[in-house]
Structure formats: structure tokens, C-alpha cells
C-alpha positions in Angstrom: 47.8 261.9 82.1 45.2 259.6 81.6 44.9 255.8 80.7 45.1 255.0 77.1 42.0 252.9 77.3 39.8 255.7 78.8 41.2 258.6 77.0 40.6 256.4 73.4 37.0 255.8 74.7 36.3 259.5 75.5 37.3 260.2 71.7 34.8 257.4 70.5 31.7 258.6 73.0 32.4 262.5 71.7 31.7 261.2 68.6 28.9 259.3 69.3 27.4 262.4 71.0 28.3 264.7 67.6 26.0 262.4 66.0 23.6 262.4 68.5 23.5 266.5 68.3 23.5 266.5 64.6 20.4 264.3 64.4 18.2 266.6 67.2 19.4 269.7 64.7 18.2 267.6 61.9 14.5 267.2 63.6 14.6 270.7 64.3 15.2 271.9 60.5 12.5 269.1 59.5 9.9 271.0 61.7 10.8 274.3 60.2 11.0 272.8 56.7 7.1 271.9 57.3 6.0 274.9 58.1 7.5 276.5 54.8 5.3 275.8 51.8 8.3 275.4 49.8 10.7 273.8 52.3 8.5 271.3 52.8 9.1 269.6 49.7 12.9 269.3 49.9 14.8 266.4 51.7 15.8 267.5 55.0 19.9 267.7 55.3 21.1 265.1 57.9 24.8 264.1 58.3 26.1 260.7 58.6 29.6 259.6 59.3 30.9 257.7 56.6 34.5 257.3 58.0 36.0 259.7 60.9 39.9 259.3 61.1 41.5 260.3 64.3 45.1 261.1 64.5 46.5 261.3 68.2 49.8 261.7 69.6 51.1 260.1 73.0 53.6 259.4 75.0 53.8 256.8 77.4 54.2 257.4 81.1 53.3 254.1 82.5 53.6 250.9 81.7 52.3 248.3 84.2 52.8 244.4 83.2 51.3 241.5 85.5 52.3 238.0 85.2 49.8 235.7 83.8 49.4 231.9 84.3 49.2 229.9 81.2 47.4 226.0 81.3 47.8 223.4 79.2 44.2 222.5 77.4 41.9 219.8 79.2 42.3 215.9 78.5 38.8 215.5 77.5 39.2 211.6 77.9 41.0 211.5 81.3 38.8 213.8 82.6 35.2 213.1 82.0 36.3 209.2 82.7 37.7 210.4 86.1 34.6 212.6 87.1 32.5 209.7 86.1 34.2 207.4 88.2 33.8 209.6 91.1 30.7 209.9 90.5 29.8 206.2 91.1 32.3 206.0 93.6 30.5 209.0 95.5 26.8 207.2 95.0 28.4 203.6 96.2 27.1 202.3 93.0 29.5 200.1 90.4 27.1 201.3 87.5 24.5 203.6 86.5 20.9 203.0 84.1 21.8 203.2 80.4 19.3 206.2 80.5 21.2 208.3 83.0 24.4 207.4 82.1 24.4 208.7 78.4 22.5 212.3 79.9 25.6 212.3 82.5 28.2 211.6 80.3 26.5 214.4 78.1 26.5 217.0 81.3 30.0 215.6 81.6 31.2 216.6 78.1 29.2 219.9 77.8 30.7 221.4 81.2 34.0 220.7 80.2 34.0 222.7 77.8 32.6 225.5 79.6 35.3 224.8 81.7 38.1 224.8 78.1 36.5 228.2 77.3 37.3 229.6 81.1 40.5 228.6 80.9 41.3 229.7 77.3 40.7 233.3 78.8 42.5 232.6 81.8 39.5 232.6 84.4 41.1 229.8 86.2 40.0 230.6 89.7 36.4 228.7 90.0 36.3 226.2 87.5 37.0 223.0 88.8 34.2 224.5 91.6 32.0 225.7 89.1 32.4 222.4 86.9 31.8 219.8 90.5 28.8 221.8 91.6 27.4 221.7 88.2 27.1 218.4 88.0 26.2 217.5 91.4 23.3 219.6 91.0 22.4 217.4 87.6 22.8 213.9 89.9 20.6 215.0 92.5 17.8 215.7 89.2 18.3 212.8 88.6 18.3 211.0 91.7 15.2 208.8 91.4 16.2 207.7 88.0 19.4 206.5 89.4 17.7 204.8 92.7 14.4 203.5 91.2 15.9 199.8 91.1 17.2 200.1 94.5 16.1 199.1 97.5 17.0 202.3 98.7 14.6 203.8 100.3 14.3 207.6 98.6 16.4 210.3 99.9 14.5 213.2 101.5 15.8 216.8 100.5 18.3 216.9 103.9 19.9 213.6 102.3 19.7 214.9 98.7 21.9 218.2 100.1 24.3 216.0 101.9 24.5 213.5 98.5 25.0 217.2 96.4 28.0 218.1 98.7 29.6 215.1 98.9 29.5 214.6 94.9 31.1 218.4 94.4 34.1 218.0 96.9 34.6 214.6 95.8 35.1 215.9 91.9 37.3 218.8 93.4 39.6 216.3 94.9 40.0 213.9 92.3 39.8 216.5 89.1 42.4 218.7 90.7 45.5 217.0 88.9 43.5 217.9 85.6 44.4 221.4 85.4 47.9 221.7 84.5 49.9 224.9 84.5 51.9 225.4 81.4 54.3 228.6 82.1 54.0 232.4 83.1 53.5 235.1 80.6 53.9 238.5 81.2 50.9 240.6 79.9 49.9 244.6 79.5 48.1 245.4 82.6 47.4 249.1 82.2 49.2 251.8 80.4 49.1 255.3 81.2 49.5 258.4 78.3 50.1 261.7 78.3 48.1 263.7 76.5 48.3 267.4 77.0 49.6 269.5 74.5 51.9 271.5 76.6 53.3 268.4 78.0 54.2 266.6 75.0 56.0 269.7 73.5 58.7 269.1 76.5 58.9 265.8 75.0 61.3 264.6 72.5 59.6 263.7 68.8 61.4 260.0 68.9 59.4 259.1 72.6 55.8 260.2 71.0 53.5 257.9 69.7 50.9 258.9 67.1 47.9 256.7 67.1 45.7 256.6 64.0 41.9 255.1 64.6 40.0 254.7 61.7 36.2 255.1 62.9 33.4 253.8 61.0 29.6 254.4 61.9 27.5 251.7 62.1 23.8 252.8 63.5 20.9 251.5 65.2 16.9 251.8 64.6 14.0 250.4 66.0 12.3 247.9 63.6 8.4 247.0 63.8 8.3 243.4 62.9 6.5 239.9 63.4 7.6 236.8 64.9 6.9 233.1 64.3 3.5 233.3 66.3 2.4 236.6 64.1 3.0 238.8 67.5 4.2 242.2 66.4 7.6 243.2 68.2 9.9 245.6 68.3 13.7 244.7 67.5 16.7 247.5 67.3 18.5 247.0 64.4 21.6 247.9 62.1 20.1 251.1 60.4 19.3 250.4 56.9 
């Protein structure tokens, strides 16, 4: 028995390595080929996979399913209005320079949707951490902006720290109502097959699966070329 993912992806690397064994048999004819006054001036044979087809029959031992949380998509608006106002509620300021309130509100709207793409694939765990920290780091960059017409005196690098870690738990705490769960799916955690011959013959033909992958080579080769500043480098690319 074996998992289906594993047991596909051994098929798929023992063809890989075919091809890889078929091209060190190629080098070796070429060498003979160029020893042989005749030989040497025919092409040297070398397979290529145009299409490999793969038929493979399973039966399923295992079938493991976890539940999944599903969230509703961000409120761009509600959001980025409510970190903002943290924000100036977390410097003790009622508004910000025109300057370094367009670059925030721009850090704003590009980390939430870092944060949209996290939770599209369900990596819910640390983004309303990853999100606060984010942009705590960005006020404290831009710290003297935001002081320089303030009698303020400037804020030394303990002071900076403390200002960073205020900021972040205050956009935890008042982003948290943001992220709204939807429902609970359930979704394919692992499946395990069984693949041995003399296993599947105990098996009746209606509980076998027969899995057809269609396999189609794509290869790779190392390219000599020059960049923008005339610099020759080297680049693998899709084999020509």
C-alpha cells in the first residue's frame, strides 16, 4: 500500500531517470561514432519522449478527509479605514502628512491583499499577525516623516521598538472582527492505494480504479546569453 500521491510521483521520477539513462547511452554512441571514419558522419540516435501514457489500476484503502474552514473575502474598504484609524489612534495623532499618508494607505492596500491571497488558500493562521507587523515595521520607516512637525522630541530605537509593538497588537485587536468564517468544508486529506498485483487480483473488478496519465516531456538546457548590461549569463531553458 502506498499513498497515491507518492506512488504517481515514483512513476513520473522513473521516467525522468529513463531519459536521463537514454541520454548518457546517447554520449556514449556519439564517442564511438567519432572514432569510426564512417560513423562519424551520421546523426547520432537519441530518444525523446513525445507522449508516454501510463495506465494504472488501484484500489483504495484509505480515505482520510479533514474539515476545512472557509472565510468570507476581505472588506477592502472597512478594513484598510479601520487599520488606518488605529494607526493614528496608536501614534496619538488626529492626522498624518499628505506624503505619508498616501505611501500608508498604499502599504495598507498592498498587504491586504497578501493577506486575500493567504486566505484564498486557506493559510488563515498568521495573517492578521503577519499583516499588523507589516505595517508597523513601515510606520516606524517612516517615523521622522510623520514627527518632523512635532515638537516631539525624536524617538530613540528603545522607543521606536515600543511604538512598533504597540502599533501591531493594536491592528490585531481592532482588525480581528475582519476575518469572517463562512462554513466548514470537508476536504481529501490523504488517500492511500493499493498497488500490488497479487493484492488487487483478491479484489473485485467493480472496487478497482484504473488511472490513465498522459505524460508529456518538456526538457531543459542551459542557454549562453546576454543581459541588458551586455554581461554574458547563463539561463536554463525549455529545450529548443
Amino acid at each position: 500500500m502506498a499513498k497515491l500521491g507518492t506512488f504517481l510521483g515514483g512513476i513520473l521520477s522513473s521516467i525522468s531517470d529513463a531519459r536521463v539513462n537514454s541520454d548518457i547511452q546517447s554520449v556514449k554512441i556519439a564517442d564511438e561514432y567519432s572514432k569510426n571514419d564512417l560513423l562519424k558522419h551520421f546523426a547520432v540516435p537519441r530518444m525523446r519522449f513525445d507522449k508516454v501514457e501510463v495506465n494504472v489500476p488501484v484500489a483504495i484503502n484509505e480515505l482520510i478527509e479533514k474539515s476545512q474552514k472557509v472565510y468570507e473575502p476581505i472588506d477592502n474598504k472597512s478594513f484598510s479605514s479601520k487599520a488606518f484609524q488605529q494607526i493614528l489612534k496608536s501614534l496619538l495623532v488626529s492626522s498624518l502628512p499628505s506624503d505619508v499618508s498616501k505611501t500608508l494607505k498604499t502599504t495598507i492596500a498592498e498587504h491586504i491583499h497578501l493577506a486575500e491571497a493567504k486566505i484564498r488558500v486557506n493559510q488563515i493562521e498568521n495573517v492578521l499577525d503577519d499583516f499588523s507587523k507589516n505595517i508597523a515595521l513601515k510606520i516606524v520607516d517612516l517615523a521622522d516623516l510623520i514627527f518632523k512637525d512635532s515638537e516631539r522630541k525624536k524617538l530613540n530605537k528603545d522607543e521606536l521598538l515600543q511604538l512598533q509593538n504597540n502599533i501591531a497588537k493594536g491592528l490585531q485587536e481592532s482588525l480581528k472582527d475582519e476575518i469572517k468564517f463562512n462554513s466548514e468544508n470537508k476536504v481529501l486529506e490523504s488517500l492511500e492505494v493499493i498497488v500490488e498485483s497479487h493484492k488487487l487480483r483478491d479484489i473485485k473488478p467493480e472496487n478497482i480504479i484504473m488511472i490513465k496519465m498522459t505524460v508529456t516531456e518538456q526538457a531543459m538546457e542551459w542557454i549562453n546569453m546576454e543581459n541588458i548590461n551586455g554581461d554574458v549569463v547563463t539561463k536554463l531553458m525549455p529545450e529548443s
